[in-house]
N, C-alpha and C positions, 0 to 999 in steps of 0.2 A: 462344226459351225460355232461360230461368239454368239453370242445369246444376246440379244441387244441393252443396253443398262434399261435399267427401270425406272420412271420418271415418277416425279410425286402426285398423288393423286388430286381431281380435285372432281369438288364439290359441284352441285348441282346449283341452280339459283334458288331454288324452293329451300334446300337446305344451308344456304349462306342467309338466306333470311332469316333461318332458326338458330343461326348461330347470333345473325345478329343479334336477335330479341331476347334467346336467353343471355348473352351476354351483357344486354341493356338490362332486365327485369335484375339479375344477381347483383352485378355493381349496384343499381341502383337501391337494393335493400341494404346490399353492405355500405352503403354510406349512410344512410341511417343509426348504424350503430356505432360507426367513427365517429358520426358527431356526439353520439353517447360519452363515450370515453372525456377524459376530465384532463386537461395540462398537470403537469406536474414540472412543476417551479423549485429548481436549484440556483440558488440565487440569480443572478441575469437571466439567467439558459435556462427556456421552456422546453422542456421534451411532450412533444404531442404528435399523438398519431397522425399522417396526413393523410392516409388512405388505406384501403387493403387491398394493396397493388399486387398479390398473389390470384386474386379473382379472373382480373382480366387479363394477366399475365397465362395464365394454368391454361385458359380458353384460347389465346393467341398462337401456342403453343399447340396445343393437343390439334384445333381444327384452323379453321382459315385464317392471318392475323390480321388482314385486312375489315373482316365483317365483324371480329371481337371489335377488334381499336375503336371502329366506329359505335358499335355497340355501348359500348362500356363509357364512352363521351355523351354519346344522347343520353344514355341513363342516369347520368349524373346531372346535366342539363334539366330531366323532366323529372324525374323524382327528387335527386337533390335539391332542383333550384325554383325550376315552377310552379310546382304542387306543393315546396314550402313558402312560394310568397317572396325569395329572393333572388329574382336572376336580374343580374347587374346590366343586360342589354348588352350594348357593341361590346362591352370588353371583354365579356366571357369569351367573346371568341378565341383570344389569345390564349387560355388553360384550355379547350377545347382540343384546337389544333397539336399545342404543346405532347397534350398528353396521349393524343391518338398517335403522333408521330413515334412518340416515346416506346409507347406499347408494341406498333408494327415493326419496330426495327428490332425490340429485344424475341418478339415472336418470329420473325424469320431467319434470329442467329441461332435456332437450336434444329438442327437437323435428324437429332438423334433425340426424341423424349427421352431417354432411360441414361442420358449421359449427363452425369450431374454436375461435369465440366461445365458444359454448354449451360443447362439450368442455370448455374450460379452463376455464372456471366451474365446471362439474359437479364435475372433478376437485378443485379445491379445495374447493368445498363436499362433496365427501364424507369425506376426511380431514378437512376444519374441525370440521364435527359430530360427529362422532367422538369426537374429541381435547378439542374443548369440553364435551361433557354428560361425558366421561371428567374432566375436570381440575373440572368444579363440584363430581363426585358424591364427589370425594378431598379437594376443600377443604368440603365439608359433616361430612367425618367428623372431620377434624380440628378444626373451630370447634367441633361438637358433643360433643367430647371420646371420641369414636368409637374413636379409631386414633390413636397417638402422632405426633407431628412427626419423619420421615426424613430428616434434614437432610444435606445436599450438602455433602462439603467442600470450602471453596471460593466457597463462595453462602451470603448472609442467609439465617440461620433464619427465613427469611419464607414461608409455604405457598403464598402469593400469587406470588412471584418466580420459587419453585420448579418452580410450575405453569406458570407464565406461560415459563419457558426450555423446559419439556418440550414446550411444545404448540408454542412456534419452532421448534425440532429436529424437533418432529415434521412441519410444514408445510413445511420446507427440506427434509429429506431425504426423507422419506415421500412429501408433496405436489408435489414435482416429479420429482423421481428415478423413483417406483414409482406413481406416479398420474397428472401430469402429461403430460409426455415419451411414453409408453408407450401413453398416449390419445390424444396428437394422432397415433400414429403408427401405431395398431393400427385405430380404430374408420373411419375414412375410407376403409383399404383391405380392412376387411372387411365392410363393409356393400354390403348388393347380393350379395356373392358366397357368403359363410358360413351365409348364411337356405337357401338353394335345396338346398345339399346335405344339410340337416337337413328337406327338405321343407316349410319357412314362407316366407310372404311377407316383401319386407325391411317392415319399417314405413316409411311414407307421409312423406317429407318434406317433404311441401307443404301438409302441415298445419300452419296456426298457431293457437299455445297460448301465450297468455301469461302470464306469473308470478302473475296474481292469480288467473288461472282453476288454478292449479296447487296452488297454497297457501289452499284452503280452508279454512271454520271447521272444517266435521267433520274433515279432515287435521289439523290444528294440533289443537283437542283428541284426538284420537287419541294423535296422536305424545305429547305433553301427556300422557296417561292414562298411556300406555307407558313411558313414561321413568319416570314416579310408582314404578310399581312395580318399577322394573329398581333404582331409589334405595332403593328399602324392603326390597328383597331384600337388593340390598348392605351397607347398615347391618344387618340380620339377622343374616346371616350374621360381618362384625366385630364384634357382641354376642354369637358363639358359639351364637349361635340357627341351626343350619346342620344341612343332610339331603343326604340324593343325594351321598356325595363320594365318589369314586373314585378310589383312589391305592393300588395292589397293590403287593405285596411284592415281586411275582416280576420287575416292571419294573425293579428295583436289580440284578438277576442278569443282565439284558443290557445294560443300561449303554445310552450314547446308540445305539449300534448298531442297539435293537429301532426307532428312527425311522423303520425304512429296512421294517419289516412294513408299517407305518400308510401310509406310499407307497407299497405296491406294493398294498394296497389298495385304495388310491383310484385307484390307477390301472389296478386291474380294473376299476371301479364303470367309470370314464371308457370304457374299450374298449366295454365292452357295453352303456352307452347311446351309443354311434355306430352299434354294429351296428345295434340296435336302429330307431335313426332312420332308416340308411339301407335297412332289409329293408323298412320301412314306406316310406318313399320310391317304390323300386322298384315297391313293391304298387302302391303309389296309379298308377305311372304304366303298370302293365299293366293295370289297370284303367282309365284314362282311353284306350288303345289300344282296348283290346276295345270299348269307347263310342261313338269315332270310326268303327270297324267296320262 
């Protein structure tokens, strides 16, 4: 008899919620220390980190990418922007969406963790998408007469070339530095080993999934619908059509220092969902004792 293929596992709800949370609590420390980091200015062309897109990539990858993507957007949302005093309202939504879309798609094109094919794909396509629906939705405002031309000095008043240097910058430093590199080097040695102490299976890598069963129609209009409104938010909001913003007084009275509340925040959230995982863990496995019994 054929043995029937084996399908990819999944998670429980209790445990998509701990993916969510550690994936929100980790981004959201690691942005804290992005914003540390300093530009460094070669004449016109600023090289700066935009993120450490290996965080929520690693996590998208090894468990669910749907409870990362989301994870890793609210965490940026409430530790990066909240809890410092700057969330812009309607228009966050659009880096929001942008970047959960981003992260899901590069998470469900790797079927194999240990194939550093597939990794290094992932990794650039989740900074690419990113950086790309981010550089159309800033040359729409601009053609659209939206938002004025920010010109670089040093570089053509062209919006086109403007965008076109940000998103190299962002694909050389971002995309190899802090998403490439960091993937080939995290996700190989912690698959298999980082699932068991969280009490999940690793995911099956003998499953194959190929790109056109991945990229669906319902995906693609999805994503498609998603982005629609993350772009209509954003022109919204630069028509001064804007709600939900959050920017306190009292944040100017600590100066960058209060950065260091909004990490140690997130990095409560992170302890006690480990505890969390592992008191459940243990459960499970004095309960699987008393069974064998």
């Amino acid at each position: 008899m054929v043995s029937a293929p084996k399908r990819r596992y999944e998670l429980t709800q209790s445990q998509k919620l701990m993916v969510f949370i550690l994936s929100m609590s980790l981004y959201g420390i690691s942005n804290m220390f992005s914003e540390l980091i300093p530009e460094l200015k070669l004449g016109p062309i600023e090289l700066k980190v935009e993120y450490f897109a290996f965080i929520p990539l690693t996590l998208c990858i090894l468990f669910n990418p749907l409870y990362a993507a989301l994870g890793a957007s609210f965490g940026e949302v409430i530790f990066g922007e909240l809890l410092l005093g700057q969330f812009g309202g309607l228009g966050e939504l659009e880096k929001f969406i942008e970047f959960t879309i981003a992260m899901y798609i590069a998470g469900l094109l790797v079927s194999d963790p240990r194939n550093r094919k597939q990794l290094a794909l992932a990794s650039f396509v989740a900074v690419g998408i990113d950086q790309m629906l981010g550089a159309i939705v800033d040359i729409g405002k601009v053609w659209f007469g939206i938002e004025d031309l920010e010109a670089v000095p040093g570089i053509p008043e062209s919006i086109l070339l403007i965008e076109g240097v940000g998103f190299l910058n962002a694909m050389l430093i971002t995309g190899i530095f802090f998403s490439l590199l960091p993937t080939l080097f995290l996700v190989p040695r912690l698959y298999g080993k980082i699932e068991p102490l969280l009490g999940m299976k690793p995911r099956d890598s003998r499953v194959a999934i190929s790109f056109g069963q991945l990229l669906t129609p319902r995906l693609l209009i999805t994503a498609i619908l998603f982005v629609f409104v993350g772009v209509i938010a954003e022109f919204l909001a630069e028509s001064d059509i804007n709600f939900a913003v959050w920017e306190p007084e009292f944040i100017e009275q600590y100066g960058s220092g209060f950065i260091w509340v909004s990490a140690i925040a997130a990095l409560i959230v992170l302890i006690l969902t480990l505890t969390a995982a592992f008191r459940a863990k243990a459960k499970s496995a004095r309960a699987s004792g008393n069974v064998k019994l």
